[in-house]
C-alpha positions as a Markdown table, in Angstrom:
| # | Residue | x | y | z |
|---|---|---|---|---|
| 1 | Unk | 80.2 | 115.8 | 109.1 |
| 2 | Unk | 81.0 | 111.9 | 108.8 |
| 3 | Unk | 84.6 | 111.5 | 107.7 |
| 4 | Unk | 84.6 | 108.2 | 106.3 |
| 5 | Unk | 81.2 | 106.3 | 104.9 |
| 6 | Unk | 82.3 | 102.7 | 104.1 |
| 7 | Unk | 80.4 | 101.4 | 101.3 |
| 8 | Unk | 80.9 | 97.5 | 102.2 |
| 9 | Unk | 80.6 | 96.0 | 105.4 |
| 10 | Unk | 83.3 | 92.8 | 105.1 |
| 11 | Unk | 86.3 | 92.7 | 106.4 |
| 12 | Unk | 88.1 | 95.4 | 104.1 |
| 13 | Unk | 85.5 | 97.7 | 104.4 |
| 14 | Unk | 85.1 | 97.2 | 108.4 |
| 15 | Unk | 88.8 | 96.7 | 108.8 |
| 16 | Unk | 89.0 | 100.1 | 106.8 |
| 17 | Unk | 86.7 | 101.7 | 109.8 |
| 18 | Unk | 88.4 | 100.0 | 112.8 |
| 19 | Unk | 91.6 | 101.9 | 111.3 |
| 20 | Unk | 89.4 | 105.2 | 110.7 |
| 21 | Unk | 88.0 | 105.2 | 114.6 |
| 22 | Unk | 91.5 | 104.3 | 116.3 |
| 23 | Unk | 92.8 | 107.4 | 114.6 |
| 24 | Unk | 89.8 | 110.0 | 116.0 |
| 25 | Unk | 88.0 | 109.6 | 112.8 |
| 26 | Unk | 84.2 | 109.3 | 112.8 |
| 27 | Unk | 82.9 | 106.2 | 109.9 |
| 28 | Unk | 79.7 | 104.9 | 109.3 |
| 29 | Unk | 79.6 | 101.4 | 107.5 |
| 30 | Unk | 77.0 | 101.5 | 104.6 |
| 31 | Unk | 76.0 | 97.7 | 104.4 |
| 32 | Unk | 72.5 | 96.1 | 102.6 |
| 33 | Unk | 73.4 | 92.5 | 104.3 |
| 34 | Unk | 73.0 | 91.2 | 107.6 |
| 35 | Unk | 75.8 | 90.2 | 109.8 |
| 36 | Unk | 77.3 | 87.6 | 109.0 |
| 37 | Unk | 78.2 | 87.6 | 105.2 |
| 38 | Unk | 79.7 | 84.7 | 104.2 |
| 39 | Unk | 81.5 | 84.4 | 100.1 |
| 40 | Unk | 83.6 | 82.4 | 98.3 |
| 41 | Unk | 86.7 | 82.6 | 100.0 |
| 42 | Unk | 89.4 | 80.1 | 101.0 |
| 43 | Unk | 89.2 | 81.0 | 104.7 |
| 44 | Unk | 93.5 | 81.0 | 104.8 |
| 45 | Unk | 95.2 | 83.8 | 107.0 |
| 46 | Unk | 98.5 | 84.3 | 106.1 |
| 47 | Unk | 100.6 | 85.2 | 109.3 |
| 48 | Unk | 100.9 | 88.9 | 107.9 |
| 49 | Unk | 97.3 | 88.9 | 107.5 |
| 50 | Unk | 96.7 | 87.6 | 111.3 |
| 51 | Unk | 98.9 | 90.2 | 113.1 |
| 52 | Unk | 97.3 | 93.1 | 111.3 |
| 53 | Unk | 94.0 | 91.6 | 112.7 |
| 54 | Unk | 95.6 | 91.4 | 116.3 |
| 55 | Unk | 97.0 | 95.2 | 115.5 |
| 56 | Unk | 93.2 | 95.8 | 115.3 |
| 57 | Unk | 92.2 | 94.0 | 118.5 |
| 58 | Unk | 90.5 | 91.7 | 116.5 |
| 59 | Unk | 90.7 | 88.0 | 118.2 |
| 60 | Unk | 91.4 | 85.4 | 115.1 |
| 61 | Unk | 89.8 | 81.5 | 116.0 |
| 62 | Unk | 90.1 | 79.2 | 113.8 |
| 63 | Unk | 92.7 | 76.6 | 113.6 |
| 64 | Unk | 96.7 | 77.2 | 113.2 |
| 65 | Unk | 98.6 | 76.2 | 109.9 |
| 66 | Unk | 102.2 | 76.3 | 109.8 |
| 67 | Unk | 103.1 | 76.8 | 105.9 |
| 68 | Unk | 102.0 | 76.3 | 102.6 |
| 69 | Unk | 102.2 | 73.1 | 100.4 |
| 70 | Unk | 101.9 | 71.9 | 97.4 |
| 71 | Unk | 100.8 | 68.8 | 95.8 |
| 72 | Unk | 100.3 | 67.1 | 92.4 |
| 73 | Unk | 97.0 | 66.0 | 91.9 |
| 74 | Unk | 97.7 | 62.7 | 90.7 |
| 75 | Unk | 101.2 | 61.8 | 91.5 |
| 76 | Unk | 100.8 | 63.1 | 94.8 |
| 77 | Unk | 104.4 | 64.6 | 94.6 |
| 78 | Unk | 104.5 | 67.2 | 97.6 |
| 79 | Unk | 106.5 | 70.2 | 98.1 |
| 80 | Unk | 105.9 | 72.5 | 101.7 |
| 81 | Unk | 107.6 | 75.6 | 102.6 |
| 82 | Unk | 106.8 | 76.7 | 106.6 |
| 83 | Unk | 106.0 | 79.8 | 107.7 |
| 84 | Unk | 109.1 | 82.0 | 109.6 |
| 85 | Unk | 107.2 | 84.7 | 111.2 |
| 86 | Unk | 104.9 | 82.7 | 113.4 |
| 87 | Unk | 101.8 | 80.5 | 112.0 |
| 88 | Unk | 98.6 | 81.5 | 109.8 |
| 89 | Unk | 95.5 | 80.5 | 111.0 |
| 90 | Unk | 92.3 | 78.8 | 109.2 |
| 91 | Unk | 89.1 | 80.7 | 110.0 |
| 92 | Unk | 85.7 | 80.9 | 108.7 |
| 93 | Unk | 84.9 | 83.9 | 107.0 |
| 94 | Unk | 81.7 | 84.6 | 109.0 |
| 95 | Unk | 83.5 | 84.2 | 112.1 |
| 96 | Unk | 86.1 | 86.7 | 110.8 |
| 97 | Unk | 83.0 | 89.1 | 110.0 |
| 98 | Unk | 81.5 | 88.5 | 113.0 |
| 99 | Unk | 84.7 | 89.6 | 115.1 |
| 100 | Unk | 85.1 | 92.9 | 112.8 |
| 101 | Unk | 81.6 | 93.9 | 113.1 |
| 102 | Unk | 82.2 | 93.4 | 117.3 |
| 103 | Unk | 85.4 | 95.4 | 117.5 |
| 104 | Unk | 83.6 | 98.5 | 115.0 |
| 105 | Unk | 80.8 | 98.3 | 117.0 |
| 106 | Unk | 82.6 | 98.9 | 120.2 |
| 107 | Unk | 84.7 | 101.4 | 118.6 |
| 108 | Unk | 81.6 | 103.2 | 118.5 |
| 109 | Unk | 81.7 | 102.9 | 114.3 |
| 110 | Unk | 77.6 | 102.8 | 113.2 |
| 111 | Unk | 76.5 | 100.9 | 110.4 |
| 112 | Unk | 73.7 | 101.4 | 108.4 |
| 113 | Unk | 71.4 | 98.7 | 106.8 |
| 114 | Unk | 71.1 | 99.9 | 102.7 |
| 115 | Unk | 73.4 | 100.3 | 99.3 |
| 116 | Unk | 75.0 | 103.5 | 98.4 |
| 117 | Unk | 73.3 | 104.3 | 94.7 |
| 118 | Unk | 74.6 | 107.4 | 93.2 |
| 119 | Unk | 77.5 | 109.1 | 94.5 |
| 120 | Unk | 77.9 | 113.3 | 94.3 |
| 121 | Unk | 81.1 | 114.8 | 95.0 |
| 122 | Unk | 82.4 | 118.2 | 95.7 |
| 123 | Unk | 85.7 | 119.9 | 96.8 |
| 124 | Unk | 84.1 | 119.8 | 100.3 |
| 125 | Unk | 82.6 | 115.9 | 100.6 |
| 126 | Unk | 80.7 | 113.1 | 99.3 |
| 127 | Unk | 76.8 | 112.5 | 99.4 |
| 128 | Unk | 75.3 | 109.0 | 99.0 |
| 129 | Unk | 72.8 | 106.7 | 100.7 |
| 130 | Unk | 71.4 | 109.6 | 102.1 |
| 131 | Unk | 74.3 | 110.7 | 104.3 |
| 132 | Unk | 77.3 | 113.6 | 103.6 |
| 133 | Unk | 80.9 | 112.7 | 104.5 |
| 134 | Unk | 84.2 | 114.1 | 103.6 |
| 135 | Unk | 85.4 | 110.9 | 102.0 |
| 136 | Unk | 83.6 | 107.5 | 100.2 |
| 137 | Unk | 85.6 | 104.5 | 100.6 |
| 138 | Unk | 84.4 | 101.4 | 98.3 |
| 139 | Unk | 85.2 | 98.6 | 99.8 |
| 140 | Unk | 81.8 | 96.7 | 98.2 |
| 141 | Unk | 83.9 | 93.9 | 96.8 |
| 142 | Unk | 85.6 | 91.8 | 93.8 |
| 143 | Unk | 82.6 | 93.3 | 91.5 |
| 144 | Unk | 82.3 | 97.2 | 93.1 |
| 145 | Unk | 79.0 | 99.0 | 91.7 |
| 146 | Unk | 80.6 | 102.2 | 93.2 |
| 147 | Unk | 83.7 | 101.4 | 91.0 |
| 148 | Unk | 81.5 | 100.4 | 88.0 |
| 149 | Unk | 79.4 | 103.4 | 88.4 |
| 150 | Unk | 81.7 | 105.8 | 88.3 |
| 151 | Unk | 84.3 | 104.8 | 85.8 |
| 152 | Unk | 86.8 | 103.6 | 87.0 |
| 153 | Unk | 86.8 | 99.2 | 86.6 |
| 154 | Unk | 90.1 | 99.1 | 83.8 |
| 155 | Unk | 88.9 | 96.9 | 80.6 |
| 156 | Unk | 89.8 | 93.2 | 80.5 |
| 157 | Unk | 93.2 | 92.1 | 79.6 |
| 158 | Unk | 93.1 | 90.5 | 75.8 |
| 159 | Unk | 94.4 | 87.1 | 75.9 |
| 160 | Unk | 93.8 | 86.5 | 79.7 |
| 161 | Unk | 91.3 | 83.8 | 80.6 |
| 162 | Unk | 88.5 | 84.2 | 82.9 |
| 163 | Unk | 89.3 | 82.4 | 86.3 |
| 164 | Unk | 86.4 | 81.3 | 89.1 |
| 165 | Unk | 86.5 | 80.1 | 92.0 |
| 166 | Unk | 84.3 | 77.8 | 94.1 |
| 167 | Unk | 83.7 | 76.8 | 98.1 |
| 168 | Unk | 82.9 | 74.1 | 100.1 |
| 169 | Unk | 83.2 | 72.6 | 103.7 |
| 170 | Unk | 83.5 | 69.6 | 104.3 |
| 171 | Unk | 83.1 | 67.7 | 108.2 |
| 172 | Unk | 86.3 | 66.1 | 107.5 |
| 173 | Unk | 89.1 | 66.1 | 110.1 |
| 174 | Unk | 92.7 | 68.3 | 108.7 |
| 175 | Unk | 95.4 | 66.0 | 107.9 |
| 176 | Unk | 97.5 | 68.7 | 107.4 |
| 177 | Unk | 98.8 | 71.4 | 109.2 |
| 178 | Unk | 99.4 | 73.3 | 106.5 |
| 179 | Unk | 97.2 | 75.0 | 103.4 |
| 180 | Unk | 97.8 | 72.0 | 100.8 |
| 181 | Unk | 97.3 | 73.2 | 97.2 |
| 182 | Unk | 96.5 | 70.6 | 95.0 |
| 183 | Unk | 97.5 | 71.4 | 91.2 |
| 184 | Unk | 95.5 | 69.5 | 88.3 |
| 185 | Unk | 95.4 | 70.6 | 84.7 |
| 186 | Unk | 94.3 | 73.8 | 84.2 |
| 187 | Unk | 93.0 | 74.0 | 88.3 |
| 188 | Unk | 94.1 | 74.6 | 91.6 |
| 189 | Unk | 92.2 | 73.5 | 94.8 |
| 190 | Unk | 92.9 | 75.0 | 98.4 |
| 191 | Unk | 92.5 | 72.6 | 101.6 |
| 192 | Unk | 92.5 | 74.9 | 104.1 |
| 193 | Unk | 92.5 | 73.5 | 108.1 |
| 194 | Unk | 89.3 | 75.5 | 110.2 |
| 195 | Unk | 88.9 | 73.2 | 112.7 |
| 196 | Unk | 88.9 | 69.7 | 115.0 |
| 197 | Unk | 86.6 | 68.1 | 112.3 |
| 198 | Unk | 86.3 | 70.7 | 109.5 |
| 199 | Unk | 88.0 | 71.9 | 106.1 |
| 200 | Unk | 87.6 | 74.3 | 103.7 |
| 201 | Unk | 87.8 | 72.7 | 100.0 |
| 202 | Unk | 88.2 | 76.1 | 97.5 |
| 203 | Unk | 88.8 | 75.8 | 93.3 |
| 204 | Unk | 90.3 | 78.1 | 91.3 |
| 205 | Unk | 89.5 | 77.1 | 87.5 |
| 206 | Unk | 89.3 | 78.7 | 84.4 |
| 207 | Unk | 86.4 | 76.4 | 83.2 |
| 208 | Unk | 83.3 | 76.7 | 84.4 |
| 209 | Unk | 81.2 | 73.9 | 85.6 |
| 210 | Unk | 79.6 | 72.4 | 88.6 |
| 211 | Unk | 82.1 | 71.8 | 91.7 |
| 212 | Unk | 81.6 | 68.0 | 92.0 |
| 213 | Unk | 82.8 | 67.9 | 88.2 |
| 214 | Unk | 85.9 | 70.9 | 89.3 |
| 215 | Unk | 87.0 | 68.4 | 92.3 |
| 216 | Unk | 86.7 | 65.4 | 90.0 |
| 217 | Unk | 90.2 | 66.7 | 88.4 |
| 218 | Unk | 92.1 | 65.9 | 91.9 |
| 219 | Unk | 91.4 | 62.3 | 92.5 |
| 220 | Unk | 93.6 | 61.8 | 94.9 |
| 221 | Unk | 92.1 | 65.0 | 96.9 |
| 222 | Unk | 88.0 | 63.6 | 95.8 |
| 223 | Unk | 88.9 | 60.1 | 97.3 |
| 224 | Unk | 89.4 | 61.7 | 100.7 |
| 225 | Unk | 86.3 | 63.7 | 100.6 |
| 226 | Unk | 83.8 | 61.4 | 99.6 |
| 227 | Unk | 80.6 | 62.1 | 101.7 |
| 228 | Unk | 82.1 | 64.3 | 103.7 |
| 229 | Unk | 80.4 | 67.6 | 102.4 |
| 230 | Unk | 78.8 | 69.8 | 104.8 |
| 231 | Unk | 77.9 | 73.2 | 103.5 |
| 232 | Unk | 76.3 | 74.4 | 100.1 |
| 233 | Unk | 79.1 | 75.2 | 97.4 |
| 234 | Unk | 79.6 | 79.3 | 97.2 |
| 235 | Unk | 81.4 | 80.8 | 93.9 |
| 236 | Unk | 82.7 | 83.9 | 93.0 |
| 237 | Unk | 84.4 | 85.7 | 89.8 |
| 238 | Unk | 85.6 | 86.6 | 87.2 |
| 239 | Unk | 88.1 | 86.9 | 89.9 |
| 240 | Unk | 90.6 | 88.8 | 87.8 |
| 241 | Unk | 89.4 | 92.9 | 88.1 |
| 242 | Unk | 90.8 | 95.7 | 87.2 |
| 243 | Unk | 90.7 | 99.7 | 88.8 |
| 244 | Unk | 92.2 | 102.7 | 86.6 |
| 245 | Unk | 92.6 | 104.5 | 89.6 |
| 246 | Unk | 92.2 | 104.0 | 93.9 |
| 247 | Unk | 91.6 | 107.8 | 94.2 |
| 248 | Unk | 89.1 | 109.5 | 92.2 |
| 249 | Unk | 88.6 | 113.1 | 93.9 |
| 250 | Unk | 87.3 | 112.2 | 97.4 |
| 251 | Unk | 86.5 | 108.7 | 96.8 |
| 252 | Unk | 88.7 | 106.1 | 97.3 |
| 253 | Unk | 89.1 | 102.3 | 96.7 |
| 254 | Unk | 90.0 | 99.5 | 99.2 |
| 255 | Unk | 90.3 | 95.6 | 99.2 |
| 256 | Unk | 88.8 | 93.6 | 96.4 |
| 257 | Unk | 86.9 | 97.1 | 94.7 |
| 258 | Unk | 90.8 | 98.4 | 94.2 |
| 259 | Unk | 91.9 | 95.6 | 91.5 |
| 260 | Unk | 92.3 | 92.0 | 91.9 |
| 261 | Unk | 94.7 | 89.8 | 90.2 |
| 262 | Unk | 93.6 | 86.4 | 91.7 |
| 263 | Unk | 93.2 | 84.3 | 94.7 |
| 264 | Unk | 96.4 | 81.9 | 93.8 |
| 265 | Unk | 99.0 | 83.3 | 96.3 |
| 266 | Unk | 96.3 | 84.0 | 99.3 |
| 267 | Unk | 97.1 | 87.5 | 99.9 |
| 268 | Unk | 94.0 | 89.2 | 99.4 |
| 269 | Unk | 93.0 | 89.6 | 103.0 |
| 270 | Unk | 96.9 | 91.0 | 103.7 |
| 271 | Unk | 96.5 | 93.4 | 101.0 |
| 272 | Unk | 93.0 | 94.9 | 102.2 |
| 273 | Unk | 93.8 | 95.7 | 106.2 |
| 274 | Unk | 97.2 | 96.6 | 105.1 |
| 275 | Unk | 95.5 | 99.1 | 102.3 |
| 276 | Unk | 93.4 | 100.5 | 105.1 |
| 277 | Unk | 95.8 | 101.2 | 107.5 |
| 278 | Unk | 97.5 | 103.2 | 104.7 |
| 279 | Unk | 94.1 | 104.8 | 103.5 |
| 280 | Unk | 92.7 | 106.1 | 106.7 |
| 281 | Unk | 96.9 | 107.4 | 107.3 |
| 282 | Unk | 96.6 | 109.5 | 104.0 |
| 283 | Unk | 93.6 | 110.8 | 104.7 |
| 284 | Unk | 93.9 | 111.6 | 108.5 |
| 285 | Unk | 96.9 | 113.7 | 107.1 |
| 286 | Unk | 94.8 | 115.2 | 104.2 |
| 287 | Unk | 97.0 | 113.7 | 101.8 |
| 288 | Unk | 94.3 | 111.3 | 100.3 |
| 289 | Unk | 95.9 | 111.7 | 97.0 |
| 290 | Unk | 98.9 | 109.7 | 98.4 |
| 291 | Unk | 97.1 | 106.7 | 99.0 |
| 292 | Unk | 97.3 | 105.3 | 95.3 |
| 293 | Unk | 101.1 | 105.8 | 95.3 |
| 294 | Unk | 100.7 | 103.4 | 98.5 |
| 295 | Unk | 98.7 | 101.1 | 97.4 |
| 296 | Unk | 100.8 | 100.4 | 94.4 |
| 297 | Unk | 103.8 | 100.0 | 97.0 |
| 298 | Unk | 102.0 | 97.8 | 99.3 |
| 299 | Unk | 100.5 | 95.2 | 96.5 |
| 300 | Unk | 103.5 | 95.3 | 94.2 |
| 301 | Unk | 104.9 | 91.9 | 95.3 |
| 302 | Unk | 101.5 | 90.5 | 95.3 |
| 303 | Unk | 100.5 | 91.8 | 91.8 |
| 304 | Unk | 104.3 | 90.6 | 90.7 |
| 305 | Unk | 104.5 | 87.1 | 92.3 |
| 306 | Unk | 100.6 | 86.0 | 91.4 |
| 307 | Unk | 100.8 | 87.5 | 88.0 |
| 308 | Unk | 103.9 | 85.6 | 87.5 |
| 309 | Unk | 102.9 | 82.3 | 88.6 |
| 310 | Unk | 99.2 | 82.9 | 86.2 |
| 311 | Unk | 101.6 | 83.3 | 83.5 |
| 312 | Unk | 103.5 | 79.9 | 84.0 |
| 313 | Unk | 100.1 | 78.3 | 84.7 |
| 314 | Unk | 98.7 | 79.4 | 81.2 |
| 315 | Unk | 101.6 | 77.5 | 79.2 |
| 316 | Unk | 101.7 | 73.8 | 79.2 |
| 317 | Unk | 105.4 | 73.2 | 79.5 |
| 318 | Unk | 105.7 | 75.0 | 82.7 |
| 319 | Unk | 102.9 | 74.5 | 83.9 |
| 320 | Unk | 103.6 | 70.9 | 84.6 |
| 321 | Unk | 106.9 | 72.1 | 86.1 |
| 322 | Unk | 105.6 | 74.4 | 88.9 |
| 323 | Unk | 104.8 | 71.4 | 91.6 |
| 324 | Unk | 108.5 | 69.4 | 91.0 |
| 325 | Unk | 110.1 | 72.4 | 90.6 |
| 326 | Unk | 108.9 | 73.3 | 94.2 |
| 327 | Unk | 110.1 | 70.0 | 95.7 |
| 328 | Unk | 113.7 | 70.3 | 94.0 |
| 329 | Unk | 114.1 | 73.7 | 95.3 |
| 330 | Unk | 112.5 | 73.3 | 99.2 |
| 331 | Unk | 114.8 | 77.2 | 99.9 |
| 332 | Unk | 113.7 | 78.9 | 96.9 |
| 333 | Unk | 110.4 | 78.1 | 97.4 |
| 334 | Unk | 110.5 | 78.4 | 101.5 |
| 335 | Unk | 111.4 | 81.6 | 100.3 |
| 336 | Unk | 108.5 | 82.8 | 98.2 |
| 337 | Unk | 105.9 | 81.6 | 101.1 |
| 338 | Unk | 107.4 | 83.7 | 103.5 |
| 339 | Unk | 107.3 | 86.8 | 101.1 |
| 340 | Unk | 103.4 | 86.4 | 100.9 |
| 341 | Unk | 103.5 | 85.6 | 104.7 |
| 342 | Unk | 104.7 | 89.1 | 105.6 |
């Protein structure tokens, strides 16, 4: 019998494989898309993010970025904390795919072309898309039909507002070897470094609307992107999703399907291989039940620091604070980049 059927080929879900075959498990990828699958994403690595990939022996291209800074969007008022633990690294998100999909298919991990549908458990294994396993693992994303189908998506928070985000590239040479974010009213925008003569321009806003009209709140940013667009715009959200539980019987949740706070500290990516390390470690040891007790360990400073920072960035007075307040206190906030850079 298949041990672990991945429903979700992207890089949690294929990460969550790699993991299962290095350990003598047997998974099979369950995957309706075509290799490549590209999303809304900002395309950042932190360095935490990068080793677990090289733990993998997954090869990371791309281009190198040395910390995280932040600008005001019209003052220009900068702030920058560098990386400690070695440099992140700027890579398309099909390329990532791509390299995934190479190393699970040379791990001998099969993946199969079609979506999971209904999902039947017993105390000995899982049946969906056709197949029996001991264990599902839903790693299908910010918007999970397996979570959704089966209960476990956690209601709305009253009082929080709905964040997107939207993508673009843009044939536009880095002048920055960092990942600038630009703050505007109510807004955030990531310039993320991929290449000689290519950048990835992601928004995070809480009002919806058309991207040119998002970008228009970061003049400064627009100015040096004029005609420079070179991909269509890709969105994604409500970013902000919630999961009851990560272990319900023999199905468990991984990456984006297990709860999502936001993309505003870049740690999603970390979180996911880091959560499938742990995953396939729990279940290997036929604990699977541990692995929500993990989970909340591992993704505790992430939940902590990005809730904290959506919290200042709903209230006007502080909102306006959060980019000076960066540049008067360079350690304090050298500090807080290298806890997400772990």
């Amino acid at each position: 019998m298949i041990d672990l059927l991945v429903a979700g080929g992207g890089p949690a879900g294929l990460a969550t494989a790699i993991h299962a075959a290095l350990a003598g498990l047997e998974a099979v990828v369950v995957e309706p898309r075509a290799t490549p699958v590209d999303k809304a994403c900002g395309e950042g690595l932190m360095p935490g993010a990068v080793r677990r990939f090289q733990e993998l022996g997954v090869s990371v291209g791309g281009r190198e970025f040395r910390g995280i800074g932040y600008v005001d969007a019209v003052t220009g008022l900068r702030a920058q904390g560098l990386f400690r633990s070695g440099p992140g690294r700027g890579t398309r998100r099909t390329d990532l795919q791509e390299a995934l999909a190479a190393r699970a298919a040379a791990l001998g991990v099969r993946t199969v072309a079609g979506r999971v549908g209904e999902v039947h458990q017993d105390a000995d294994g899982v049946r969906a898309a056709g197949l029996a396993a001991r264990y599902l693992v839903a790693a299908d994303g910010l918007h999970s039909p397996v979570r959704r189908s089966m209960g476990l998506s956690a209601p709305a928070v009253p009082g929080t507002p709905t964040r997107y985000g939207l993508r673009r590239h843009y044939a536009v040479a880095p002048w920055s070897d960092l990942v600038e974010v630009h703050w505007s009213h109510g807004s955030e925008a990531y310039v993320t470094p991929l290449g000689p003569d290519r950048i990835g321009v992601a928004v995070l806003t809480s009002e919806q609307g058309p991207y040119d009209l998002q970008l228009a709140r970061f003049p400064l940013l627009a100015d040096r992107l004029a005609a420079g667009a070179a991909g269509p715009v890709r969105g994604a959200g409500p970013l902000r999703q919630g999961a009851r539980t990560r272990v319900a019987g023999r199905v468990l949740l991984v990456g984006d399907a297990a709860g999502y706070v936001d993309a505003l500290t870049g740690e999603g990516l970390t979180l996911a291989v880091t959560a499938a390390r742990e995953l396939v470690r729990c279940v290997r040891a036929g604990r699977p039940e541990e692995y929500e007790r993990a989970w909340r360990r591992l993704s505790f400073g992430y939940r902590t620091l990005t809730g904290s920072l959506l919290w200042a960035r709903r209230r006007a007075p502080l909102a306006g604070r959060i980019v000076p307040a960066a540049a008067r206190l360079p350690r304090v906030f050298t500090g807080a980049v290298n806890l997400l850079a772990r």
